[in-house]
N, CA, C and O atoms as a GROMACS GRO file, in nm:
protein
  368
    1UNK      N    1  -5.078   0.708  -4.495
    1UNK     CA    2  -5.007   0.768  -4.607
    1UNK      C    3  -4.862   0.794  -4.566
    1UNK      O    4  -4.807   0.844  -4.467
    2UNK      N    5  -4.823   0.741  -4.686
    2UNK     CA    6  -4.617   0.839  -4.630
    2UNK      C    7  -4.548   0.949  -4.728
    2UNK      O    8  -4.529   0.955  -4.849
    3UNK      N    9  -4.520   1.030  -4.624
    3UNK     CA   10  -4.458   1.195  -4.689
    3UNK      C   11  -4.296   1.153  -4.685
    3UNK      O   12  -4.217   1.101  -4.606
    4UNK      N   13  -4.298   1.200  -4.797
    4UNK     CA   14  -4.141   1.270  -4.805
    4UNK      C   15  -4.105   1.349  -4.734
    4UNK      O   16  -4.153   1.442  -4.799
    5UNK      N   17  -4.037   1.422  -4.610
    5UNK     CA   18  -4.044   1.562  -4.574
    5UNK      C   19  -3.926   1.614  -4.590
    5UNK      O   20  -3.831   1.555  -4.539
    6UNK      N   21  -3.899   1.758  -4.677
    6UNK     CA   22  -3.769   1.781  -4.639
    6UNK      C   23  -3.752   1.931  -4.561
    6UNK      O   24  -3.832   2.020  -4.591
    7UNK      N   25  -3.679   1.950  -4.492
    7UNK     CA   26  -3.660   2.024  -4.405
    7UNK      C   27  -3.534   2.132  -4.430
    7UNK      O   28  -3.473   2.100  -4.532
    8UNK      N   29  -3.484   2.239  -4.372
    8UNK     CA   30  -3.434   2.320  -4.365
    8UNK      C   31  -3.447   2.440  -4.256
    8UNK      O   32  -3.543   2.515  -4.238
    9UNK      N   33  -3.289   2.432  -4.170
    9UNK     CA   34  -3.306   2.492  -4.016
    9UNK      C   35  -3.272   2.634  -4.078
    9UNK      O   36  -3.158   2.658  -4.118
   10UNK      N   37  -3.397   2.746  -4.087
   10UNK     CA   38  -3.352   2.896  -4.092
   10UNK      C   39  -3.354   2.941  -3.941
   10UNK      O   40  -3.419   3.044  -3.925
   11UNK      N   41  -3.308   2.898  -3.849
   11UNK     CA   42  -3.285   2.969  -3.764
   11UNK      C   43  -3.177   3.101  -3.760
   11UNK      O   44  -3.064   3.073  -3.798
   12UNK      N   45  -3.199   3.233  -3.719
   12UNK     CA   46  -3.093   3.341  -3.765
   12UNK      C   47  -2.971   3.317  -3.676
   12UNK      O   48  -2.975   3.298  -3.554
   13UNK      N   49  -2.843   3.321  -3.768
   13UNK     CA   50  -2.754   3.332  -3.710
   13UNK      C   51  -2.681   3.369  -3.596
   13UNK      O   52  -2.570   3.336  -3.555
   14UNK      N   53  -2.803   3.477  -3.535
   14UNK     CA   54  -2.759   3.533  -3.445
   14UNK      C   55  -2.779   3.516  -3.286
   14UNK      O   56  -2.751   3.588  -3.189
   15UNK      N   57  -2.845   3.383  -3.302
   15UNK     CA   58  -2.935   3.338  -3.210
   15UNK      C   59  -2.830   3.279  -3.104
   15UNK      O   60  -2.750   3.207  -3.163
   16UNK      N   61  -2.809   3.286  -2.980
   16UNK     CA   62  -2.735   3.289  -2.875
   16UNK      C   63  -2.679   3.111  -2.860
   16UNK      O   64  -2.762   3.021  -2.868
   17UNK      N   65  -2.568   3.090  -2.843
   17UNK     CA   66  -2.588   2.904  -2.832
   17UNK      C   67  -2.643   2.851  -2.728
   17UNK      O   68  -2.681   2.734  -2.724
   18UNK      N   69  -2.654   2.931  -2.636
   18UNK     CA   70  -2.806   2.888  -2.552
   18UNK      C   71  -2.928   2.859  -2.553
   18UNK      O   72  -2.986   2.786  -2.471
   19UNK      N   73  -2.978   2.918  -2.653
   19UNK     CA   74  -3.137   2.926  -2.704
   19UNK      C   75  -3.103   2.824  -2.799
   19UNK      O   76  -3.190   2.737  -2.796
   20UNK      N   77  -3.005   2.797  -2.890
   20UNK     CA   78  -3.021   2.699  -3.011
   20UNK      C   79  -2.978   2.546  -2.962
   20UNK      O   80  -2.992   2.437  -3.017
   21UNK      N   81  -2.910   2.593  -2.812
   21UNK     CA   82  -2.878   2.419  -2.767
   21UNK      C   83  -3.022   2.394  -2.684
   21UNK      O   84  -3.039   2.276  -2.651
   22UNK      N   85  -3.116   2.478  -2.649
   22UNK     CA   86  -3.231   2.385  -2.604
   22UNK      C   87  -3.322   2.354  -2.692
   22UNK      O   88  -3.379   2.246  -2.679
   23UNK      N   89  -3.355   2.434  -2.796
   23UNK     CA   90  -3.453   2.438  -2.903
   23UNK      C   91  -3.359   2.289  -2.990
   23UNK      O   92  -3.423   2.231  -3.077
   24UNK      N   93  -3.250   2.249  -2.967
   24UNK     CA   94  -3.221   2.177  -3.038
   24UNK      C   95  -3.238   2.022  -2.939
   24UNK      O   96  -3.270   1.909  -2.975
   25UNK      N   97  -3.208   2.065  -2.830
   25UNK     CA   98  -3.293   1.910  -2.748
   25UNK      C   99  -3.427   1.914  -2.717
   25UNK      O  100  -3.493   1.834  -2.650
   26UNK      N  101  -3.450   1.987  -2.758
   26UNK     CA  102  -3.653   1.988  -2.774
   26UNK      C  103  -3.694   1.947  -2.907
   26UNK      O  104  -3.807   1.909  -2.938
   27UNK      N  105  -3.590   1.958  -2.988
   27UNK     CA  106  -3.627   1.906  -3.164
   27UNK      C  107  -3.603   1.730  -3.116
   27UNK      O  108  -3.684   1.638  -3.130
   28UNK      N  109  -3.485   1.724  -3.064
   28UNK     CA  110  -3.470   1.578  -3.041
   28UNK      C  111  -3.596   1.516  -2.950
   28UNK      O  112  -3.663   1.418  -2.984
   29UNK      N  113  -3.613   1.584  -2.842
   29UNK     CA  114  -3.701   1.472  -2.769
   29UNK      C  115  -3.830   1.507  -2.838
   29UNK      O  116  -3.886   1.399  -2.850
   30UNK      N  117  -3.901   1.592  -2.887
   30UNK     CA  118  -4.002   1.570  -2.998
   30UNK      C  119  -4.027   1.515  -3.099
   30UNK      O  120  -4.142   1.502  -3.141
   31UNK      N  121  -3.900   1.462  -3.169
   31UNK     CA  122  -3.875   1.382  -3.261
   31UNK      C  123  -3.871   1.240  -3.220
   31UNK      O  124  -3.928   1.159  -3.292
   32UNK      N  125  -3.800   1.193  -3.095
   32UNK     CA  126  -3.842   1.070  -3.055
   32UNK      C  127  -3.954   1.087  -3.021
   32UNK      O  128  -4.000   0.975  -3.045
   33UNK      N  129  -4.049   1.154  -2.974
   33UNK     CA  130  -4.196   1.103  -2.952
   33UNK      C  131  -4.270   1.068  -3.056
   33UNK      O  132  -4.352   0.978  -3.039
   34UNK      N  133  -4.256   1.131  -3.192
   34UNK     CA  134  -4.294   1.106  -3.294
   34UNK      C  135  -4.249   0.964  -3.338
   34UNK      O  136  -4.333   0.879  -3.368
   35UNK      N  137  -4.106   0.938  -3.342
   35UNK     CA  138  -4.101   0.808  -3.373
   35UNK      C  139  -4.197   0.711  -3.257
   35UNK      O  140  -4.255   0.610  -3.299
   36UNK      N  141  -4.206   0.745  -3.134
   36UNK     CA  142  -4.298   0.658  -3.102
   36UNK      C  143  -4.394   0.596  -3.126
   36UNK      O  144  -4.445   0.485  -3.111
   37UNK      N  145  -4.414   0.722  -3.180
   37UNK     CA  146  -4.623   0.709  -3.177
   37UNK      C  147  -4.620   0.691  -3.371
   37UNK      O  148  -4.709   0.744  -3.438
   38UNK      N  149  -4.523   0.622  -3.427
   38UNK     CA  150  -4.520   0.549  -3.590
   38UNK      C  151  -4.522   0.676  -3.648
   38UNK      O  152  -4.542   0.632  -3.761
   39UNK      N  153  -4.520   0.776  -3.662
   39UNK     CA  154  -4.512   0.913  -3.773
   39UNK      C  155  -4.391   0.938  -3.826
   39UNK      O  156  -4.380   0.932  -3.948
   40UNK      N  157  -4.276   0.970  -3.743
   40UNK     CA  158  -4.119   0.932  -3.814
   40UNK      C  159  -4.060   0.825  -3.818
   40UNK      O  160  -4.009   0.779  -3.716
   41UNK      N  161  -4.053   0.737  -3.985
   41UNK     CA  162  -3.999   0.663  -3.955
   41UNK      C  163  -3.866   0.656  -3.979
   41UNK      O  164  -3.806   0.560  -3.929
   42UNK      N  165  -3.803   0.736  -4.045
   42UNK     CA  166  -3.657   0.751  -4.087
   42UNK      C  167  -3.645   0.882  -4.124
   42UNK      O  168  -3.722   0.938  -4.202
   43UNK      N  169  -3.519   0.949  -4.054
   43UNK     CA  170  -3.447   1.055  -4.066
   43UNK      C  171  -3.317   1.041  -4.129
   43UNK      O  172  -3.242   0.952  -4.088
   44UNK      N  173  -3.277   1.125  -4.234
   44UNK     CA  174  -3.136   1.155  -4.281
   44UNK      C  175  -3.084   1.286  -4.263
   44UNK      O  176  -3.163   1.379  -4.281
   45UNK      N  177  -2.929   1.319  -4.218
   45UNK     CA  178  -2.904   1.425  -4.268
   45UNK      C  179  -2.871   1.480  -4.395
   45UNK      O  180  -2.874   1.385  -4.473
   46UNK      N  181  -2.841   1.581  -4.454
   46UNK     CA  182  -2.809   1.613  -4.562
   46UNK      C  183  -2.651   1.669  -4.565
   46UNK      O  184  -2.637   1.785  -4.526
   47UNK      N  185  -2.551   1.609  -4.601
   47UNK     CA  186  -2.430   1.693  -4.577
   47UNK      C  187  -2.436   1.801  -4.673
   47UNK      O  188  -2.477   1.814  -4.789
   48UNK      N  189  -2.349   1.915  -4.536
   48UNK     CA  190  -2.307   2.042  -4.602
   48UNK      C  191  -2.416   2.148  -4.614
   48UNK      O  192  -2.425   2.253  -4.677
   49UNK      N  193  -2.529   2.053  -4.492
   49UNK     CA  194  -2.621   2.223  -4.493
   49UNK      C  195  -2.665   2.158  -4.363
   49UNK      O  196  -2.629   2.061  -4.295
   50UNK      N  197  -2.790   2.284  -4.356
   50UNK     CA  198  -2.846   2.229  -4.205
   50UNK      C  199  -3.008   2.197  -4.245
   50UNK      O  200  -3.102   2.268  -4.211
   51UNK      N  201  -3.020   2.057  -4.336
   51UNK     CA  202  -3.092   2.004  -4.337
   51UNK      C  203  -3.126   1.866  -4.292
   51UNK      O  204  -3.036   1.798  -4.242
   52UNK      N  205  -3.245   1.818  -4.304
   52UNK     CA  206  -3.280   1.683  -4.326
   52UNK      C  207  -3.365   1.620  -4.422
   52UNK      O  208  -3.393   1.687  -4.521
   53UNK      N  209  -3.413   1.502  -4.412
   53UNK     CA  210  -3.478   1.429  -4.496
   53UNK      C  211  -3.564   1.364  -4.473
   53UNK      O  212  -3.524   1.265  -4.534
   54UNK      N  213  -3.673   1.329  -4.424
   54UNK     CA  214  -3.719   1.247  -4.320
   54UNK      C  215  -3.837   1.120  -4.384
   54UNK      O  216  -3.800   1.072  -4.491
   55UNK      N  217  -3.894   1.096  -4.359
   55UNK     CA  218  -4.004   0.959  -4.414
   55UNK      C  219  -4.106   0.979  -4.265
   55UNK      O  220  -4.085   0.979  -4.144
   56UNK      N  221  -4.202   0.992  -4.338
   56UNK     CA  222  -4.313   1.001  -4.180
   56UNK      C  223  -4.438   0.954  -4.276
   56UNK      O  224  -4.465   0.951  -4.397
   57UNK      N  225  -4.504   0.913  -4.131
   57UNK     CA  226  -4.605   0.830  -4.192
   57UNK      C  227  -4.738   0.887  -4.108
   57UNK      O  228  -4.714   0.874  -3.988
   58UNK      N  229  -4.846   0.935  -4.127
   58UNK     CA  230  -4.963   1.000  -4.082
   58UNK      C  231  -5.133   0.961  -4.145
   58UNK      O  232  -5.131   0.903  -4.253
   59UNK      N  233  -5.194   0.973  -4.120
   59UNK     CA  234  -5.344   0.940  -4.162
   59UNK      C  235  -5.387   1.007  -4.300
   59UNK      O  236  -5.440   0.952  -4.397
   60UNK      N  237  -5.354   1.124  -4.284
   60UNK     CA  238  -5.379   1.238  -4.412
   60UNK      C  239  -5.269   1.369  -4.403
   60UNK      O  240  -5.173   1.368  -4.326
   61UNK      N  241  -5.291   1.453  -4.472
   61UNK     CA  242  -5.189   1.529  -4.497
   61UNK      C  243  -5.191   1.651  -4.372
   61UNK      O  244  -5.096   1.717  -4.332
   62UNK      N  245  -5.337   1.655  -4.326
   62UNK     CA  246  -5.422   1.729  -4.215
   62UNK      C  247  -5.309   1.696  -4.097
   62UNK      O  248  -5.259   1.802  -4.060
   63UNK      N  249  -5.264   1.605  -4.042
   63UNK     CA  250  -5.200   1.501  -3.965
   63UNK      C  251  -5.068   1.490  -3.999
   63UNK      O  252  -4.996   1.432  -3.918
   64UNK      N  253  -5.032   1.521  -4.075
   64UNK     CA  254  -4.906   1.516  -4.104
   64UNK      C  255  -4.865   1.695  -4.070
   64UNK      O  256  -4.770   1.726  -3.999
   65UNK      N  257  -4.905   1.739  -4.098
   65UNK     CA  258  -4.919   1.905  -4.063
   65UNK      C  259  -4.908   1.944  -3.921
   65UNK      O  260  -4.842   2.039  -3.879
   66UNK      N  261  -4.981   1.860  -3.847
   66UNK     CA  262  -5.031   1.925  -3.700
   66UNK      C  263  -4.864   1.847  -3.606
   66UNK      O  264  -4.808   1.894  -3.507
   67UNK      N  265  -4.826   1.716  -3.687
   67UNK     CA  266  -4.713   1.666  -3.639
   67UNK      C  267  -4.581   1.740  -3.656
   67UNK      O  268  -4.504   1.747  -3.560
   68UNK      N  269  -4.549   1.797  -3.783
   68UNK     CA  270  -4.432   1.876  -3.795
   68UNK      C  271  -4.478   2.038  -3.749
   68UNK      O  272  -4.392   2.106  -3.693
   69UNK      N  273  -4.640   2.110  -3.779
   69UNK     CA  274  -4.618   2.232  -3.672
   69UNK      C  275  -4.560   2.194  -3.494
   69UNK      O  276  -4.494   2.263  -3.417
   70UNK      N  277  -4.618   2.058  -3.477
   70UNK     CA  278  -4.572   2.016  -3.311
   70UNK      C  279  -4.390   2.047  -3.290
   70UNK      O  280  -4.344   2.043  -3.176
   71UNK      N  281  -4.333   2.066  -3.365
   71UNK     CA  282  -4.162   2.047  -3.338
   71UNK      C  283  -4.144   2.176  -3.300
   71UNK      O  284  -4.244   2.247  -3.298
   72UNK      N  285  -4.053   2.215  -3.273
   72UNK     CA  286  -3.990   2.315  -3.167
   72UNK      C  287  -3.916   2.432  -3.236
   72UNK      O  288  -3.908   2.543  -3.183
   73UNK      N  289  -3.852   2.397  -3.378
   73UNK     CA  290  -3.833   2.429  -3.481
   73UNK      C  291  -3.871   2.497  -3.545
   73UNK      O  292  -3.808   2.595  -3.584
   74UNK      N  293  -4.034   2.459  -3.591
   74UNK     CA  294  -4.124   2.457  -3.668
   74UNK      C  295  -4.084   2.644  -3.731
   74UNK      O  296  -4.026   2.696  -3.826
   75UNK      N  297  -4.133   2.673  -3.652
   75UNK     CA  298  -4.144   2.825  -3.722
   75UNK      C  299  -3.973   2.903  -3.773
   75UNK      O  300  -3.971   3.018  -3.816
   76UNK      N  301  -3.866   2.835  -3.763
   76UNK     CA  302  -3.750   2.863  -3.863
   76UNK      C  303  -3.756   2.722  -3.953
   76UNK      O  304  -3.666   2.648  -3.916
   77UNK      N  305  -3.816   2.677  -4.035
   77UNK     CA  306  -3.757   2.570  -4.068
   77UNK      C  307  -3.860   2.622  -4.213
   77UNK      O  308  -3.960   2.693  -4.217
   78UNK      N  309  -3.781   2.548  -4.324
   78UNK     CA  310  -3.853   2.530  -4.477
   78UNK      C  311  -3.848   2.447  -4.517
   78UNK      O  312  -3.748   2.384  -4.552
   79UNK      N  313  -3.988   2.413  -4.524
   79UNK     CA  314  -4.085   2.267  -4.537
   79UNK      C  315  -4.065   2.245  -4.645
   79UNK      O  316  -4.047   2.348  -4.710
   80UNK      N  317  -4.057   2.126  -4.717
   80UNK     CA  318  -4.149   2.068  -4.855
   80UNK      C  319  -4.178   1.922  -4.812
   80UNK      O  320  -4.125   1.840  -4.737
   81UNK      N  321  -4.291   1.927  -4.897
   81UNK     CA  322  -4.347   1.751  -4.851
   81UNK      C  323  -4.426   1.733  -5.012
   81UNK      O  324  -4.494   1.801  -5.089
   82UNK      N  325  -4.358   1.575  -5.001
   82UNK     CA  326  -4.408   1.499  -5.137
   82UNK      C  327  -4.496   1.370  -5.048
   82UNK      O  328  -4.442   1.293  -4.969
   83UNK      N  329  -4.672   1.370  -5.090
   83UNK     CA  330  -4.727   1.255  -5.082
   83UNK      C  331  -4.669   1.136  -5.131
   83UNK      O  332  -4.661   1.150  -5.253
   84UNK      N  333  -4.635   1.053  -5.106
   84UNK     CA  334  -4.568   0.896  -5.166
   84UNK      C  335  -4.687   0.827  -5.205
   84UNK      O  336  -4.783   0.840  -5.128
   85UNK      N  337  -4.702   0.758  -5.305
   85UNK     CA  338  -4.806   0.614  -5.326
   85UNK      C  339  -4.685   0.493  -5.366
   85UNK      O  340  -4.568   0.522  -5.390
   86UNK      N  341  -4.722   0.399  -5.366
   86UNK     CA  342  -4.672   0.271  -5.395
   86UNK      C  343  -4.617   0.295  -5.562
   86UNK      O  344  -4.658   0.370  -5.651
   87UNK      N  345  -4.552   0.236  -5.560
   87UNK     CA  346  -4.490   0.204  -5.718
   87UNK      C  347  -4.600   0.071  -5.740
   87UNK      O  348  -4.676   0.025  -5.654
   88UNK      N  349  -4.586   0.036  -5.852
   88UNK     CA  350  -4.658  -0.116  -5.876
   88UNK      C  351  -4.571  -0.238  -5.818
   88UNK      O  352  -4.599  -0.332  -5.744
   89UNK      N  353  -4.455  -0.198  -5.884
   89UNK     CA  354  -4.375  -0.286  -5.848
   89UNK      C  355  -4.407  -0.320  -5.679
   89UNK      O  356  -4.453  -0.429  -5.644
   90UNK      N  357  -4.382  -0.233  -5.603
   90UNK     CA  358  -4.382  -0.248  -5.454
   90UNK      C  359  -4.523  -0.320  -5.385
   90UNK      O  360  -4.549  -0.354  -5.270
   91UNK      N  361  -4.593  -0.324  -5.505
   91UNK     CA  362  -4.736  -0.389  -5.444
   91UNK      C  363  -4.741  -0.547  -5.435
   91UNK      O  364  -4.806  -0.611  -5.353
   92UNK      N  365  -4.668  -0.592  -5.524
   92UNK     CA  366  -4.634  -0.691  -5.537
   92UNK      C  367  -4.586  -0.855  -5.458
   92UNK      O  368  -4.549  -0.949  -5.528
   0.00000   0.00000   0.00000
C-alpha cells in the first residue's frame, strides 16, 4: 500500500542547537534506512515551514505506523496520512 505522509517538526523552540543538530542526523540516517528497505520513496520539503511530504510504501497501515514511530522525531512531529489506491486511469 502507499501513504501520503505529511509531517510537521513541533519540536519546542527552546531546544538547545545541540540536541536539535543530532536528533536531526538521526532523522536523516533513519530516513535513509527506510529508503533502503522500499518504505520511503520520495520526500519533499514544504517551503516556509518546517515540514515535509513524503510517499512511503508499507504492507498495511499497522507497518506504516511502526516505520514513522521508528524516526527520532517521532514524538514532536504532526502526522497525517492519506491511504492512496490507484486511480483507474493508472491501472492501465
Amino acid at each position: 500500500m502507499e501513504f501520503l505522509v505529511r509531517t510537521e517538526n513541533l519540536l519546542p523552540v527552546d531546544t538547545s542547537d545541540e540536541i536539535r543538530e543530532k536528533l536531526r542526523a538521526a532523522e536523516r540516517e533513519r530516513a535513509m534506512e527506510l529508503r533502503e528497505a522500499g518504505i520511503l520513496k520520495r520526500l519533499w520539503r514544504v517551503p516556509g515551514r518546517n515540514a515535509t511530504i513524503g510517499l512511503y510504501e508499507a504492507v498495511d497501515p499497522a507497518a506504516l505506523h511502526d516505520a514513522l514511530t521508528s524516526l527520532p522525531m517521532w514524538k514532536w512531529m504532526d502526522v497525517s496520512v492519506e491511504a492512496l489506491a490507484a486511480h483507474p486511469q493508472e491501472r492501465a
